[in-house]
Backbone as JSON Lines, residues from 0, in Angstrom:
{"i":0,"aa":"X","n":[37.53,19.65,41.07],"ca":[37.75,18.95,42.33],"c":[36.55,19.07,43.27]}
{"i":1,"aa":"X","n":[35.48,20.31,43.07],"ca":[34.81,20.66,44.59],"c":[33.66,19.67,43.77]}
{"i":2,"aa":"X","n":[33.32,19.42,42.26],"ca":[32.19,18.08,42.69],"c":[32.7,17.18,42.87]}
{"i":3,"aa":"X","n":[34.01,16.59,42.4],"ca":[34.09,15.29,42.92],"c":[34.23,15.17,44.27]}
{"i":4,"aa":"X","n":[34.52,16.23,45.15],"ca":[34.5,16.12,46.27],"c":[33.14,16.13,47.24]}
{"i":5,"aa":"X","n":[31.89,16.94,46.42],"ca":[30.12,16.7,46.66],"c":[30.47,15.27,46.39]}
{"i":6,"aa":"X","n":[30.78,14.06,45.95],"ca":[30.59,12.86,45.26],"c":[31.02,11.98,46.34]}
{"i":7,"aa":"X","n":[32.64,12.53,46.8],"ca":[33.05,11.56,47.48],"c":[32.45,12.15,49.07]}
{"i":8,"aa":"X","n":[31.89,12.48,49.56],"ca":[31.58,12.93,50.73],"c":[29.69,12.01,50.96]}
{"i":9,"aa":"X","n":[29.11,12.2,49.65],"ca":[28.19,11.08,49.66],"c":[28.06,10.06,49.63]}
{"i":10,"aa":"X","n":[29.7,9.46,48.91],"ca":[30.18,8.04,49.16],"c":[30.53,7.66,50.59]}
{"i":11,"aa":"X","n":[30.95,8.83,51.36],"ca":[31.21,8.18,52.83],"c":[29.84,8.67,53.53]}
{"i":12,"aa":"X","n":[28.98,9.7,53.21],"ca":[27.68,9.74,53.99],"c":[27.4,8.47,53.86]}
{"i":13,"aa":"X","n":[26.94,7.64,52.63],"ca":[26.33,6.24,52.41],"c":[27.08,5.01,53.32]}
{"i":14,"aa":"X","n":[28.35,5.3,53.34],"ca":[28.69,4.38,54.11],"c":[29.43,2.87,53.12]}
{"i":15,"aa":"X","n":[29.7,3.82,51.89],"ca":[30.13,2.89,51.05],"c":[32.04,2.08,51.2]}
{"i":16,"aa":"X","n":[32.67,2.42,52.19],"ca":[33.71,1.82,52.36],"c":[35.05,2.94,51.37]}
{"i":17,"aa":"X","n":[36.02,2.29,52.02],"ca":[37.01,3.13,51.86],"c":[37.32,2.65,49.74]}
{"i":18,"aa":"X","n":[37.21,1.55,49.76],"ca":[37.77,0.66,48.18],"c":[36.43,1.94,47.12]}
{"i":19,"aa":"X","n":[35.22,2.05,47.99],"ca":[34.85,2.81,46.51],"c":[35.13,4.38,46.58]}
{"i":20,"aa":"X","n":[35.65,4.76,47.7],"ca":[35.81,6.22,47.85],"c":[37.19,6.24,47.08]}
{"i":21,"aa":"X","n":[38.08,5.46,47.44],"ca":[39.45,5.33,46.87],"c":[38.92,5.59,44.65]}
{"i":22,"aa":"X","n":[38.21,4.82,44.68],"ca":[38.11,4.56,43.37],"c":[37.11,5.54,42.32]}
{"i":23,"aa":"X","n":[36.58,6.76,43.63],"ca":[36.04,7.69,43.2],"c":[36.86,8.86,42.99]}
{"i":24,"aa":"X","n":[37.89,8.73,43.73],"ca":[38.58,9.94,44.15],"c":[39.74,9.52,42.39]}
{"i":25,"aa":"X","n":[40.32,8.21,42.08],"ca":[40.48,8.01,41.22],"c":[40.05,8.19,39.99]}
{"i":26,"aa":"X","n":[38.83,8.11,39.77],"ca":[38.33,8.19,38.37],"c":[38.1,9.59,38.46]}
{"i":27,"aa":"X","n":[37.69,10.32,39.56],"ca":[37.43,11.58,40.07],"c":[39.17,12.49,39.34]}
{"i":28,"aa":"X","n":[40.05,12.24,39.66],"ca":[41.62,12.67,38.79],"c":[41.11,12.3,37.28]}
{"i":29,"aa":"X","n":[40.62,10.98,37.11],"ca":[40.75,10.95,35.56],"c":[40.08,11.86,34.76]}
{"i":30,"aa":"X","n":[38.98,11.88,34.9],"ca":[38.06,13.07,34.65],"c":[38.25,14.64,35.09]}
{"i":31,"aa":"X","n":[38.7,14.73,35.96],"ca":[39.36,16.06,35.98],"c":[40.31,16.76,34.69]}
{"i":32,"aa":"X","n":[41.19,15.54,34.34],"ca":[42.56,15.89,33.9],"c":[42.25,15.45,32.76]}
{"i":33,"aa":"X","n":[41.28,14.66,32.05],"ca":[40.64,14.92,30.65],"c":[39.98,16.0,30.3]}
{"i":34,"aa":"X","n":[39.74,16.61,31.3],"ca":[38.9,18.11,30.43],"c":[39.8,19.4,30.81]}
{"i":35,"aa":"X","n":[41.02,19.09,31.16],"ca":[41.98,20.09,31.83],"c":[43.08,19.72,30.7]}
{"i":36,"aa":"X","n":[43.11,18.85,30.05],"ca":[43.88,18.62,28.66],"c":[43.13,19.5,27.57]}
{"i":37,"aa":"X","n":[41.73,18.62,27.74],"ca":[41.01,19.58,26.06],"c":[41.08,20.81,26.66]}
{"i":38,"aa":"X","n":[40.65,21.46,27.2],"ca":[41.02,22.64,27.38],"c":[42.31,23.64,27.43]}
{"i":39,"aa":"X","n":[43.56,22.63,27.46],"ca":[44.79,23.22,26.74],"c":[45.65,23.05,27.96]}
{"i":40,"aa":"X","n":[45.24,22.55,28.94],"ca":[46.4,22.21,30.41],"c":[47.27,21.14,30.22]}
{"i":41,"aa":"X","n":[48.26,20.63,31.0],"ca":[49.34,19.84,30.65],"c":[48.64,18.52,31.73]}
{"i":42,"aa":"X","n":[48.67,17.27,31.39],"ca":[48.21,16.45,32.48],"c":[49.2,15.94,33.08]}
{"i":43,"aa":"X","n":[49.99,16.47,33.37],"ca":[51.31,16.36,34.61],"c":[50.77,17.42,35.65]}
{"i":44,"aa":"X","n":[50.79,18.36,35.37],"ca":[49.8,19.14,36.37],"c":[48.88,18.65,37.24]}
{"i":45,"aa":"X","n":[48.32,17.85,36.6],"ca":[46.56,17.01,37.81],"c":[47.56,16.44,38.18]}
{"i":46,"aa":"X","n":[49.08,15.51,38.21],"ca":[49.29,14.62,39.1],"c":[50.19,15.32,40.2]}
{"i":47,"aa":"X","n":[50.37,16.44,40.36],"ca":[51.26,17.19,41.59],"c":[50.41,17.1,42.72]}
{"i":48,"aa":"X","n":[51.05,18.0,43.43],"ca":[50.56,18.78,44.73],"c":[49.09,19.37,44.6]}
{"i":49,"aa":"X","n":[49.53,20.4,43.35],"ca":[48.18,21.26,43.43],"c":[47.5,20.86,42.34]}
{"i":50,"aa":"X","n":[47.1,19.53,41.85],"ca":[45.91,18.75,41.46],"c":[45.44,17.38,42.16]}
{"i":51,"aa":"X","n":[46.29,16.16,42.58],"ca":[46.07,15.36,42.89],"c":[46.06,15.56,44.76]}
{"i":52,"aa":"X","n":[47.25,16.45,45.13],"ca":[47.11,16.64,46.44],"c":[45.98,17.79,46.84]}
{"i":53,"aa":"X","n":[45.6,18.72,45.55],"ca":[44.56,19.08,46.69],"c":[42.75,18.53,46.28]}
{"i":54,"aa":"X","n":[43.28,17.61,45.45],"ca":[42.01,16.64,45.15],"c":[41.77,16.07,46.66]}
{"i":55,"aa":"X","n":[42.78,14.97,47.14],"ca":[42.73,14.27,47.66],"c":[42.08,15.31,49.12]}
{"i":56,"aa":"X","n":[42.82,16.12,49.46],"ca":[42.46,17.29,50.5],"c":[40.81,17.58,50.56]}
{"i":57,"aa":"X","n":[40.56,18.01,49.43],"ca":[39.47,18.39,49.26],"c":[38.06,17.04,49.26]}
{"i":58,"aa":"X","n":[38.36,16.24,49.19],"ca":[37.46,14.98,49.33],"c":[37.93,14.19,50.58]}
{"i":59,"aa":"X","n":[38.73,14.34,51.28],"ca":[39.05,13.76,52.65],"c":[38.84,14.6,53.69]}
{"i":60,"aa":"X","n":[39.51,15.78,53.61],"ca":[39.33,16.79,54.87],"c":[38.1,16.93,55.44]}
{"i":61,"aa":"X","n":[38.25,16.94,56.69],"ca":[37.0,17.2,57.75],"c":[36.35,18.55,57.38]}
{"i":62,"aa":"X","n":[37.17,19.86,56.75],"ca":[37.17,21.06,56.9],"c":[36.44,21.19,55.44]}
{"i":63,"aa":"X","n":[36.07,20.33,54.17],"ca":[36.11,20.33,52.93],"c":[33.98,20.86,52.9]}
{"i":64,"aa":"X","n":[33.87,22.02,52.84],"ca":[32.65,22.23,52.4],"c":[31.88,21.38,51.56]}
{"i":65,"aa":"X","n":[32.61,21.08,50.53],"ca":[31.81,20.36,49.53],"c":[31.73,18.89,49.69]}
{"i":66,"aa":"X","n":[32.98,18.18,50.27],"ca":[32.71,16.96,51.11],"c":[31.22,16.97,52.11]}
{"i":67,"aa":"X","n":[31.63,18.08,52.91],"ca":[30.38,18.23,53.76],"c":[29.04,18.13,52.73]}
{"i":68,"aa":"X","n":[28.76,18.83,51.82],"ca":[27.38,18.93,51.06],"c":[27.33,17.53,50.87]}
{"i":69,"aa":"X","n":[28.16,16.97,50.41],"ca":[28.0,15.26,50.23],"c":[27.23,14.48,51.17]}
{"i":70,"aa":"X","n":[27.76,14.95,52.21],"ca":[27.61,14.29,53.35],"c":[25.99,14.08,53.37]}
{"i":71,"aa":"X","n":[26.11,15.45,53.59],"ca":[24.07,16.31,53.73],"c":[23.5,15.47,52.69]}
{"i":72,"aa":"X","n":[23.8,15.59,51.38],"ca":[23.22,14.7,50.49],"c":[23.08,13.34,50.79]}
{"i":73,"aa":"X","n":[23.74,12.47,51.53],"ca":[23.5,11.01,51.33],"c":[22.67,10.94,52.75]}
{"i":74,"aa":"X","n":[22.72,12.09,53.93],"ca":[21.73,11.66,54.72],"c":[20.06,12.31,54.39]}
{"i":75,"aa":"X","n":[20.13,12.55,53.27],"ca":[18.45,13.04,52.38],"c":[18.19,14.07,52.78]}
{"i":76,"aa":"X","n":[18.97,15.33,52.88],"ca":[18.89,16.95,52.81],"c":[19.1,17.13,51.33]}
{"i":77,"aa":"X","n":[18.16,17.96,50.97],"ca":[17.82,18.85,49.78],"c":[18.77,19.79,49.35]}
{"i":78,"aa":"X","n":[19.08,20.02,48.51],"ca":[20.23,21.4,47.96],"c":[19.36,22.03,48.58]}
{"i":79,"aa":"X","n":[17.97,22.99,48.7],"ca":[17.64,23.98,49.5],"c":[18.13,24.17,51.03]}
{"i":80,"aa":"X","n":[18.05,22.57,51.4],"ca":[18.18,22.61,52.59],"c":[19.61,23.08,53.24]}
{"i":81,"aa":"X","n":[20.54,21.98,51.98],"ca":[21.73,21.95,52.42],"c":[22.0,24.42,52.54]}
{"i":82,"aa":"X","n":[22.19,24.44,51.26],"ca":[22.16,25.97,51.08],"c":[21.42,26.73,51.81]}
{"i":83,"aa":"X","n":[20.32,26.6,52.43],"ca":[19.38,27.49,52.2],"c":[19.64,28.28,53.87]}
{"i":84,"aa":"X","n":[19.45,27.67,55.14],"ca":[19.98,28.5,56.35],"c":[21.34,28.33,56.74]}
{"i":85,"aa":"X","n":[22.26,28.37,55.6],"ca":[23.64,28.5,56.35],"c":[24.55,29.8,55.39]}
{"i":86,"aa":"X","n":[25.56,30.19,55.76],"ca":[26.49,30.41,54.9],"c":[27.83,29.71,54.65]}
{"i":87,"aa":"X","n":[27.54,28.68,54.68],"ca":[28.38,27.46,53.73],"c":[28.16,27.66,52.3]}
{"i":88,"aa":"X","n":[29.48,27.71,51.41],"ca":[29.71,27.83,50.19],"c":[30.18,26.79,49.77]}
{"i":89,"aa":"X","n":[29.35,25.63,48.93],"ca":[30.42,25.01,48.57],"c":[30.15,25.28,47.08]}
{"i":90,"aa":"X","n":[31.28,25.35,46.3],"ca":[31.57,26.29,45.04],"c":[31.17,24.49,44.04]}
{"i":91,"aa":"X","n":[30.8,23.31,44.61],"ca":[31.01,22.54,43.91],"c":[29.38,22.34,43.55]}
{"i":92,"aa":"X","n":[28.44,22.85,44.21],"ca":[26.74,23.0,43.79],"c":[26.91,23.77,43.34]}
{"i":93,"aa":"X","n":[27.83,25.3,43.07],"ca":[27.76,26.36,42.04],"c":[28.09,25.9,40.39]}
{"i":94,"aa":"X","n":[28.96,24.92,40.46],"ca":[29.74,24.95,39.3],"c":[29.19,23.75,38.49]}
{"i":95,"aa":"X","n":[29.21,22.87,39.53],"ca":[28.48,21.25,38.9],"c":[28.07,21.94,37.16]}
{"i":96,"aa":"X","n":[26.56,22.51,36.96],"ca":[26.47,22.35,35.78],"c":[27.6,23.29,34.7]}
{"i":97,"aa":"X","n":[27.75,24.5,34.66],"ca":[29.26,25.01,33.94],"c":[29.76,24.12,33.79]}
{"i":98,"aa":"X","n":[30.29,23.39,34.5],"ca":[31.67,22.23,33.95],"c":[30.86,21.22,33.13]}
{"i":99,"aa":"X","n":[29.76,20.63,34.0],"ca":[29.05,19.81,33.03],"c":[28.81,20.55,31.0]}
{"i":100,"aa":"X","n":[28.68,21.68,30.91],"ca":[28.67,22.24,30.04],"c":[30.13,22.53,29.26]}
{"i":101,"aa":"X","n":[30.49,22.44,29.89],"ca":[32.2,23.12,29.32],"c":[32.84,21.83,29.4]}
{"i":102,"aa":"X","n":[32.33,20.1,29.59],"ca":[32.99,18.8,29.34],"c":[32.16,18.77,27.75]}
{"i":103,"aa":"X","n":[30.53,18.93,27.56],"ca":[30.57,18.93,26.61],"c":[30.85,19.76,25.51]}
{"i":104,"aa":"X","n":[31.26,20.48,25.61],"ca":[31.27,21.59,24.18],"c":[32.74,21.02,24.15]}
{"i":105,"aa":"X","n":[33.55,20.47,25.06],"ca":[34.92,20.35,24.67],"c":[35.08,18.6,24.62]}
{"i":106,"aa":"X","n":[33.61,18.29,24.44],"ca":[33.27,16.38,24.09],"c":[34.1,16.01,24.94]}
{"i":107,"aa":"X","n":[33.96,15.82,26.44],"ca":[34.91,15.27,27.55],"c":[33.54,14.4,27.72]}
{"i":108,"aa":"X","n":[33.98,13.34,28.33],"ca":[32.76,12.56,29.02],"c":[32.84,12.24,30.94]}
{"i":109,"aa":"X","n":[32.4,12.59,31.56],"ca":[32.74,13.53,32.85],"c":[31.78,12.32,33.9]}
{"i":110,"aa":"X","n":[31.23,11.36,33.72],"ca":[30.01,10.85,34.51],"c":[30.35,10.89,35.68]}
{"i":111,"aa":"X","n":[31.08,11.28,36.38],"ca":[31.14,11.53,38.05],"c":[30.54,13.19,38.25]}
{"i":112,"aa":"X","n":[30.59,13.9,37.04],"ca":[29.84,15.13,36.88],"c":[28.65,14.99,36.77]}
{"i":113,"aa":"X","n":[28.17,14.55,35.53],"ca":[27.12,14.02,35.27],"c":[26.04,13.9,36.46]}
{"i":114,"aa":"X","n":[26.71,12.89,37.74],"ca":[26.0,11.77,38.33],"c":[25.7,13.24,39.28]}
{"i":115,"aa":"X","n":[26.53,13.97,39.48],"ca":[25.98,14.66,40.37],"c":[25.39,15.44,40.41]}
{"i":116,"aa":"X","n":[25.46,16.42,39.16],"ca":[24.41,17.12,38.78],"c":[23.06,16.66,38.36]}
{"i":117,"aa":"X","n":[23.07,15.35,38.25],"ca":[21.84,14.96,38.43],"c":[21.23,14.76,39.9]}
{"i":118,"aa":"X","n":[22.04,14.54,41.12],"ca":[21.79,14.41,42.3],"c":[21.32,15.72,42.56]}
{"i":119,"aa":"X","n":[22.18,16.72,42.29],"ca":[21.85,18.28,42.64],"c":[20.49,18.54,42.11]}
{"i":120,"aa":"X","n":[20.13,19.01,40.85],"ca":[19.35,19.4,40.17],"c":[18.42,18.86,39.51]}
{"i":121,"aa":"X","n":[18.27,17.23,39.76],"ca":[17.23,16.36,39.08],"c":[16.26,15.86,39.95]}
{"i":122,"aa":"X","n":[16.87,15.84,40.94],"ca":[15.9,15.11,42.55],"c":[16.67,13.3,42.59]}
{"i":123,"aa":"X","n":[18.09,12.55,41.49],"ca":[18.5,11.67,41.52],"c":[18.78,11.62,43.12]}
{"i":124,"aa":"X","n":[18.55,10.09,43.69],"ca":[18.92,9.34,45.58],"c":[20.3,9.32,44.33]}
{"i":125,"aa":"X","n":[21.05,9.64,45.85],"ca":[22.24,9.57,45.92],"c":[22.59,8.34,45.6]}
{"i":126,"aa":"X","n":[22.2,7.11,46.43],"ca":[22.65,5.91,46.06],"c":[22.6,5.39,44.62]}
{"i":127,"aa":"X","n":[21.48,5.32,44.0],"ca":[21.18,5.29,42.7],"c":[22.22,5.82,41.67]}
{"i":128,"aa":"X","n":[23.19,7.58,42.18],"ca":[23.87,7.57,41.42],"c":[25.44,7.18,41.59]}
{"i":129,"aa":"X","n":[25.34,6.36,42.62],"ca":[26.44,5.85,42.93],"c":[26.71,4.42,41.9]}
{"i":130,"aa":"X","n":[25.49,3.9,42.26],"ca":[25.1,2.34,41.26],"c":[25.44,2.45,40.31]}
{"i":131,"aa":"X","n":[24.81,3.9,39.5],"ca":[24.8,3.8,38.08],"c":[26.66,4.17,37.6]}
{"i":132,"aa":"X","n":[27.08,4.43,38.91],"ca":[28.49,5.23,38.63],"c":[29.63,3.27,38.08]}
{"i":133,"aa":"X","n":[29.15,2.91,39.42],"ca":[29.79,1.83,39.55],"c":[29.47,0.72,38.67]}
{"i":134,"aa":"X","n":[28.13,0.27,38.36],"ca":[28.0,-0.58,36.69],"c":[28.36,-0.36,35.44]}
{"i":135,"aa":"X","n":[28.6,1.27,35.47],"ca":[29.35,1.56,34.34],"c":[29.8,0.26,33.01]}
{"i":136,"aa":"X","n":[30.04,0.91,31.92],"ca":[30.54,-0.39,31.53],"c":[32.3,-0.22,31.52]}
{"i":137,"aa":"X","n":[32.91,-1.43,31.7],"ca":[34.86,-1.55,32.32],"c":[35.23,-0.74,30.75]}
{"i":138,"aa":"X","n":[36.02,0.31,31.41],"ca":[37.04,0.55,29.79],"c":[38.39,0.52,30.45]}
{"i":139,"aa":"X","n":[39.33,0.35,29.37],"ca":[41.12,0.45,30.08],"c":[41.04,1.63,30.43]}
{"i":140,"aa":"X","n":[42.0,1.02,31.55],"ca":[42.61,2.0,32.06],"c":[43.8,2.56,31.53]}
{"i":141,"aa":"X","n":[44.6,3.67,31.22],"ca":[45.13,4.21,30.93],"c":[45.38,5.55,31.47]}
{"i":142,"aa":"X","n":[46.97,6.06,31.16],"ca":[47.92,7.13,31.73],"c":[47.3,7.99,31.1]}
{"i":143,"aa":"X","n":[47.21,9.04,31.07],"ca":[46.88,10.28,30.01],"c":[48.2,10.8,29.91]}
């Protein structure tokens, strides 16, 4: 939840409208709850309280650290910067690559992970990985 929530917090730094934050925070559950299956979790779980409601919490709230890093990110602050004179934690620049690692060894395909750990750790503009999020190519949608 805390990168998709770095993700969706750069979607509203950018100023991208409520329809793609909605649809981040969406694919943002799907991808969650595909690598919370291979890994042996039930995907009724991501749709409660304490997956989908504190998804949604955590990428909306004013109070959401890692929303905030988003934020910092889409107005062109640096992970040093964002990190570097505060003690703000957001656990979602800690983890980004681990999970990115632990989607593949368990062959999840994660690109809202992906996109951001490349924002974090590659020098990727935010916008750019928003683009590349959104041209994607269409697959069904489907329940897990």
């Amino acid at each position: 939840k805390n990168v998709i929530a770095i993700a969706a917090g750069t979607v509203v730094g950018l100023e991208l409208g409520h329809n793609t934050l909605a649809a981040l925070i969406t694919r943002g559950l799907h991808e969650i709850t595909r690598l919370g299956v291979a890994c042996g979790g039930r995907a009724s779980t991501f749709s409660g309280l304490a997956g989908l409601g504190d998804l949604v919490l955590t990428c909306t709230g004013g109070l959401s650290r890692n929303r905030r890093a988003g934020l910092e990110l889409a107005r062109g602050r640096t992970l040093e910067e964002i990190t570097g004179g505060t003690s703000m934690v957001a656990e979602g620049i800690k983890n980004a690559l681990s999970i990115s690692r632990l989607a593949a060894q368990a062959g999840v395909e994660m690109p809202i992970t992906e996109q951001m750990v490349e924002v974090l750790y590659d020098g990727k503009e935010p916008r750019r990985a928003v683009q590349d999020l959104m041209t994607r190519e269409l697959k069904a949608e489907s329940a897990l």
